[in-house]
C-alpha positions as CSV (number, residue, x, y, z in Angstrom):
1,X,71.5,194.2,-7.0
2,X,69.6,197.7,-7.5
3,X,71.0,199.9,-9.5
4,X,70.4,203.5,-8.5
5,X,70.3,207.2,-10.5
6,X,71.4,210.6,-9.7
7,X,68.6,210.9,-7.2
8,X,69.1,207.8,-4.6
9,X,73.0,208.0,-5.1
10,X,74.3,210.0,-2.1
11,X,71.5,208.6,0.0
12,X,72.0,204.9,-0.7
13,X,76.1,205.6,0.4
14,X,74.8,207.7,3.4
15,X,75.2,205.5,6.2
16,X,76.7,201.9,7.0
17,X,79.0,200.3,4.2
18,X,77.9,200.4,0.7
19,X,79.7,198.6,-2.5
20,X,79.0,200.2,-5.2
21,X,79.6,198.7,-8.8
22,X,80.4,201.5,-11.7
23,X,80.1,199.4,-14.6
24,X,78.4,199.9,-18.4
25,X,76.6,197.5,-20.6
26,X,79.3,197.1,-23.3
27,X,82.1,196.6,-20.9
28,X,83.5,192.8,-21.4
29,X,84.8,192.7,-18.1
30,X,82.2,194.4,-16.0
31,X,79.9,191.7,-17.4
32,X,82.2,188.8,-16.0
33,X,82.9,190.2,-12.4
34,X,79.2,190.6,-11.9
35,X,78.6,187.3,-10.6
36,X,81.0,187.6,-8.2
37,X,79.6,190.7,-7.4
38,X,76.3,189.4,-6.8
39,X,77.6,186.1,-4.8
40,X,79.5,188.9,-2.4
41,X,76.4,190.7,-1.7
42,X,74.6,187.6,-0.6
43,X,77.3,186.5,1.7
44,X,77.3,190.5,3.4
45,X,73.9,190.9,3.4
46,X,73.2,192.8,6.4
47,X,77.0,194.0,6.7
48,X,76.8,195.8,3.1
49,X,74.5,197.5,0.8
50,X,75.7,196.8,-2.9
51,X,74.6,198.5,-5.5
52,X,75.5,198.9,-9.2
53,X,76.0,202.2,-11.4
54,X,76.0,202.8,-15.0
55,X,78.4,204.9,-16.0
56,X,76.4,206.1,-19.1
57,X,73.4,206.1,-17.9
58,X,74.5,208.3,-14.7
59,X,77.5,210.2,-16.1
60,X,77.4,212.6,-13.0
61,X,77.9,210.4,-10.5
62,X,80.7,208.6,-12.0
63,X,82.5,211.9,-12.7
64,X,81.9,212.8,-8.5
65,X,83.5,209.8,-7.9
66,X,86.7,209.4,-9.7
67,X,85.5,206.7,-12.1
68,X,87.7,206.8,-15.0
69,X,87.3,203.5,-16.0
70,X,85.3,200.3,-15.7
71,X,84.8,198.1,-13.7
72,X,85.3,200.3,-10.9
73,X,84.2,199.2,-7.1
74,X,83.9,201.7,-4.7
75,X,83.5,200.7,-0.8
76,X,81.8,203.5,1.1
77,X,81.8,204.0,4.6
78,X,78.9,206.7,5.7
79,X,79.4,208.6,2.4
80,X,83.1,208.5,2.3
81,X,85.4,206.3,0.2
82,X,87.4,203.9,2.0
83,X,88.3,201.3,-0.6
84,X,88.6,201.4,-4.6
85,X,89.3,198.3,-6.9
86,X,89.7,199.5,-10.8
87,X,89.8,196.3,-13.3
88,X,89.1,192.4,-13.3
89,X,89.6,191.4,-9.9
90,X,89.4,188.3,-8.3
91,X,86.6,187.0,-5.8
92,X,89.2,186.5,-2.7
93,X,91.2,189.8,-3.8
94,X,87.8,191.3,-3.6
95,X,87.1,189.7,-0.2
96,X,90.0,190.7,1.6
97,X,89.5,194.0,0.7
98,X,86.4,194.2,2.1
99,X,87.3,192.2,5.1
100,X,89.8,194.9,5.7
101,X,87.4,197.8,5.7
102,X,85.1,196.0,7.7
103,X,88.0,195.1,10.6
């Protein structure tokens, strides 16, 4: 899982369905839903791009997208937001959700 800057953000959520992953280093829980995260994009590869963003590393784009806290998922559809999970969820929680959007 890539994650991307300020420059390949709006691209990379352009077209198709992207998860993107707002996280930070020091966040506890961010650090535990990651392999989830990663297990997820294996098993939609092809479906849906995943990527990750830092929140203190790319301030900007967290602030564009609503993040006020972390973790924060964000499901794109061509560059708009069609699904949002804030907080520790769990791996089917996070699975029907992006069943959902996909249906």
């Amino acid at each position: 899982m890539r994650e991307l800057n300020e420059n390949e953000f709006d691209g990379a959520i352009a077209q198709g369905y992207t998860l993107i992953d707002f996280s930070a280093e020091w966040c506890g829980p961010c650090k535990a839903l990651l392999p989830t995260i990663q297990k997820l994009a294996g098993e939609y590869s092809g479906k849906i791009s995943v990527y990750s963003v830092d929140i203190d590393k790319t301030q900007s784009i967290a602030l564009k997208s609503g993040v006020m806290s972390v973790p924060t998922l964000i499901l794109y559809k061509d560059g708009r937001a069609v699904e949002r999970v804030v907080g520790m969820v769990s791996e089917s929680a996070l699975r029907k959700k992006i069943d959902a959007a996909l249906s």
